[in-house]
C-alpha positions as CSV (number, residue, x, y, z in Angstrom):
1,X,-126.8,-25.4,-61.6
2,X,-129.9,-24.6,-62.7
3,X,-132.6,-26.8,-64.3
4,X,-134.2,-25.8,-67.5
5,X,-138.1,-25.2,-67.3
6,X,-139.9,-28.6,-68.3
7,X,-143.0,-27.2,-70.3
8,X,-146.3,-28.1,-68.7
9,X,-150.0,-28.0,-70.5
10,X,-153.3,-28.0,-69.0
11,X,-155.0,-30.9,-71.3
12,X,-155.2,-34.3,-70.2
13,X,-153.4,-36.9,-71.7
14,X,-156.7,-38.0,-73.5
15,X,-156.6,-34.8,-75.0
16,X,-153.3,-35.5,-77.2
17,X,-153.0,-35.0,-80.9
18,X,-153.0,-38.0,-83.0
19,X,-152.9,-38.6,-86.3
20,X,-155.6,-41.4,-86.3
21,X,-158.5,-41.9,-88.7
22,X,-162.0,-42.1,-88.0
23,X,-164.3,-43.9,-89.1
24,X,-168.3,-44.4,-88.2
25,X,-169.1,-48.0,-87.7
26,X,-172.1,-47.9,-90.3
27,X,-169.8,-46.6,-93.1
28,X,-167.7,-49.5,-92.7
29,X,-167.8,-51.8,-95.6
30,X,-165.4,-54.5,-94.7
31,X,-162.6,-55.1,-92.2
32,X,-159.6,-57.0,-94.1
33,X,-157.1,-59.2,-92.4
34,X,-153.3,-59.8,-93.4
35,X,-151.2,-62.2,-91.8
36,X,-148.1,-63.4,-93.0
37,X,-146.6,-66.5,-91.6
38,X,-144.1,-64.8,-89.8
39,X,-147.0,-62.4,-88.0
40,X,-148.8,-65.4,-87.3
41,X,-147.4,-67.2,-85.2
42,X,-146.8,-64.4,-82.6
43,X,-150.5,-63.8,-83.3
44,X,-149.7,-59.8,-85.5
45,X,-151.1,-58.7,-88.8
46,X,-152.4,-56.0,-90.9
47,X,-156.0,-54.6,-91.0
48,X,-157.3,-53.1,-93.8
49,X,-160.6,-51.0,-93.2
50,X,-162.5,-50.2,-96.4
51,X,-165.8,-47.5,-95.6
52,X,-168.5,-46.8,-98.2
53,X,-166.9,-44.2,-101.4
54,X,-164.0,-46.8,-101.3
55,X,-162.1,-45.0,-98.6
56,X,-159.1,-47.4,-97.0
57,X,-157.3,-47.2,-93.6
58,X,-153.9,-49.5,-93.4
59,X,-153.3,-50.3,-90.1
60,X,-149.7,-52.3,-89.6
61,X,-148.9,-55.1,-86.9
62,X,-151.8,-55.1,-84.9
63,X,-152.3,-57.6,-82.6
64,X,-154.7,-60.5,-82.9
65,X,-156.1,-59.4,-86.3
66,X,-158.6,-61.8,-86.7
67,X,-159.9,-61.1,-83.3
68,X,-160.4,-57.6,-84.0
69,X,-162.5,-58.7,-87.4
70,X,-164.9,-61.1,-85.1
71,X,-165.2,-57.8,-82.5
72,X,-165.7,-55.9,-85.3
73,X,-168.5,-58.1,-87.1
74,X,-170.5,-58.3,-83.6
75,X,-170.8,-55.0,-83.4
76,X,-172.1,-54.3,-86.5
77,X,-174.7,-57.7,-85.7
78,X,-175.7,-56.0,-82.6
79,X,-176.2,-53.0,-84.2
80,X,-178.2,-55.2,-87.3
């Protein structure tokens, strides 16, 4: 039997391709938070990132919202 070639690449799995947004930190405007009730009580919700121009990135079921908003807001006090 023979086994079929399992393609290999070089890169690192850093390296991958994903679709993800950037965003610099001083071009952020606001981070918004949605939690319905049935996302809250397992602690998930939606974060809604708005940057300067009005650009917004939705980002769905994301675990501890709100913590990622305080993070988020101490950064940007740190950076003040």
């Amino acid at each position: 039997m023979r086994v079929p070639a399992i393609p290999s690449t070089s890169r690192s799995p850093e390296h991958k391709d994903f679709d993800t947004p950037e965003m610099n930190l001083q071009k952020i405007e606001s981070v918004g938070v949605d939690q319905s009730l049935p996302g809250r009580l397992p602690g998930y919700g939606d974060i809604t990132i708005i940057g300067t121009g009005g650009t917004r990135e939705q980002f769905r079921s994301i675990a501890d919202p709100v913590r990622f908003r305080r993070t988020f807001q101490e950064q940007v006090a740190r950076q003040g």
